[in-house]
C-alpha positions, 0 to 999 in steps of 0.5 A: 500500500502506498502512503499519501504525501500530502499533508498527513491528515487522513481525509486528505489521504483517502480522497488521493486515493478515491478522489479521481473520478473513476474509483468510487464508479468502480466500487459501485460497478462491484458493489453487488460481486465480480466482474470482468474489465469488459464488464466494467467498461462497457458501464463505464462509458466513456472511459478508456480502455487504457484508463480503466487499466490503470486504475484497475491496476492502483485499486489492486495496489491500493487493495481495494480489489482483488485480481483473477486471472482465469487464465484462457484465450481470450485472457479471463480476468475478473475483479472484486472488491477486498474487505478493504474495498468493501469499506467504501460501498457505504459511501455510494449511497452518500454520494448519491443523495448528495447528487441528488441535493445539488441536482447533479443528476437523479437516477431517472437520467441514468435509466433514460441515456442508459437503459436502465439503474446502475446495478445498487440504485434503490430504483431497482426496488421496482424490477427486482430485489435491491443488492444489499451494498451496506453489509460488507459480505464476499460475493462467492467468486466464480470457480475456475473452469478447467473443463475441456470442450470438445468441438 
C-alpha cells in the first residue's frame, strides 16, 4: 500500500486515493460481486480502455480489489472488491443523495441515456430485489473452469 504525501491528515489521504473520478464508479460497478474489465467498461462509458487499466491496476495496489486471472484465450480476468474495498460501498449511497441535493443528476437520467439503474440504485426496488451494498459480505467468486470442450 502506498502512503499519501500530502499533508498527513487522513481525509486528505483517502480522497488521493478515491478522489479521481473513476474509483468510487468502480466500487459501485462491484458493489453487488465480480466482474470482468469488459464488464466494467462497457458501464463505464466513456472511459478508456487504457484508463480503466490503470486504475484497475492502483485499486489492486491500493487493495481495494482483488485480481483473477482465469487464465484462457481470450485472457479471463475478473475483479472484486477486498474487505478493504468493501469499506467504501457505504459511501455510494452518500454520494448519491448528495447528487441528488445539488441536482447533479437523479437516477431517472441514468435509466433514460442508459437503459436502465446502475446495478445498487434503490430504483431497482421496482424490477427486482435491491443488492444489499451496506453489509460488507464476499460475493462467492466464480470457480475456475478447467473443463475441456470438445468441438
Amino acid at each position: 500500500m502506498r502512503r499519501r504525501d500530502l499533508d498527513g491528515c487522513p481525509i486528505a489521504g483517502a480522497l488521493q486515493m478515491i478522489g479521481d473520478k473513476w474509483t468510487m464508479l468502480i466500487i459501485r460497478d462491484l458493489a453487488t460481486g465480480p466482474k470482468r474489465t469488459m464488464e466494467l467498461h462497457s458501464n463505464l462509458e466513456p472511459i478508456s480502455s487504457r484508463t480503466l487499466v490503470g486504475r484497475l491496476r492502483d485499486m489492486v495496489k491500493d487493495r481495494l480489489l482483488e485480481r483473477t486471472d482465469f487464465g484462457g484465450n481470450p485472457p479471463h480476468i475478473e475483479y472484486a472488491l477486498t474487505d478493504r474495498g468493501l469499506v467504501l460501498v457505504p459511501l455510494l449511497e452518500a454520494l448519491r443523495e448528495v447528487g441528488q441535493s445539488l441536482e447533479c443528476n437523479d437516477c431517472e437520467d441514468r435509466k433514460e441515456r442508459r437503459g436502465q439503474y446502475c446495478e445498487v440504485c434503490p430504483n431497482n426496488l421496482e424490477t427486482s430485489p435491491p443488492p444489499h451494498i451496506t453489509t460488507p459480505s464476499r460475493t462467492p467468486r466464480r470457480q475456475r473452469d478447467d473443463s475441456i470442450v470438445l468441438l
